[in-house]
C-alpha angles and dihedrals in degrees: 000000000000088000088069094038093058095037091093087055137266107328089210099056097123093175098054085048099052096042102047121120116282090348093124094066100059082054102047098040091076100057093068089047099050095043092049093048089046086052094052096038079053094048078050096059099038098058085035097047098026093230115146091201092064089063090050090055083042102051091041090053096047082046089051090049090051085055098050092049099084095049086050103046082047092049088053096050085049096055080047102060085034103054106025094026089237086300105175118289109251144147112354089355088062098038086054101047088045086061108032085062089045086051093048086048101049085053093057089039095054089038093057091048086043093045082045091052103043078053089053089050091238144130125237125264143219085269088054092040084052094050092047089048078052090054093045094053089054088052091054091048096044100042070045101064093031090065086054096054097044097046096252090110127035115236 
């Protein structure tokens, strides 16, 4: 038995694993989600719990997410090039790349009302709480399509 398990290489081989070809993207890519659907689950509790300190955690994790965007949509061209050698977008890989840009959009877009809206002293409104259900729908379909491209999920 430990041949076989062996057999597929040494499972504690961090540097193979870090360094494998588009292997930095599945990582990275979950530090922008989770931050964006803290931030919304945060936007949530404050309306619903009237603490001021809940939109502050909110707005500094939707803030955090906005950082990590460029490191991850870099990430993901590099498994690209990597992986496919910069073969031509098409099918799933497109449809990805389409969504995970309108994603990344809809988060600057929603950190900048947000950041407008912390200067004005205000708290967000229906219009603020439809465009983040937007960007969490964009999140769904493009976690979505990644899975499929990295194996996790079957086409």
């Amino acid at each position: 038995m430990s041949a076989l398990f062996f057999a597929a290489g040494n499972p504690f081989d961090i540097r193979a694993a870090l360094l494998a070809p588009h292997a930095q993207h599945p990582v990275i890519v979950h530090f922008p989600i989770a931050l964006f659907i803290s931030s919304a689950v945060f936007e949530i509790l404050a309306v619903w719990r009237k603490r001021p300190v809940f939109e502050s955690v909110a707005y500094f994790n939707l803030l955090a997410a906005a950082i990590s965007l460029p490191i991850t949509i870099a990430t993901g061209l590099t498994a690209w090039q990597w992986q496919l050698e910069g073969a031509a977008l098409k099918g799933n890989l497109r449809l990805h790349l389409v969504f995970a840009i309108a994603t990344a959009v809809m988060i600057l877009f929603l950190f900048w009302g947000r950041r407008r809206l912390k200067v004005a002293g205000r708290s967000p409104h229906a219009g603020y709480f439809a465009m983040m259900a937007l960007g969490l729908a964009l999140i769904a379909i493009t976690g979505h399509l990644g899975g499929i491209l990295s194996g996790v999920e079957s086409p």
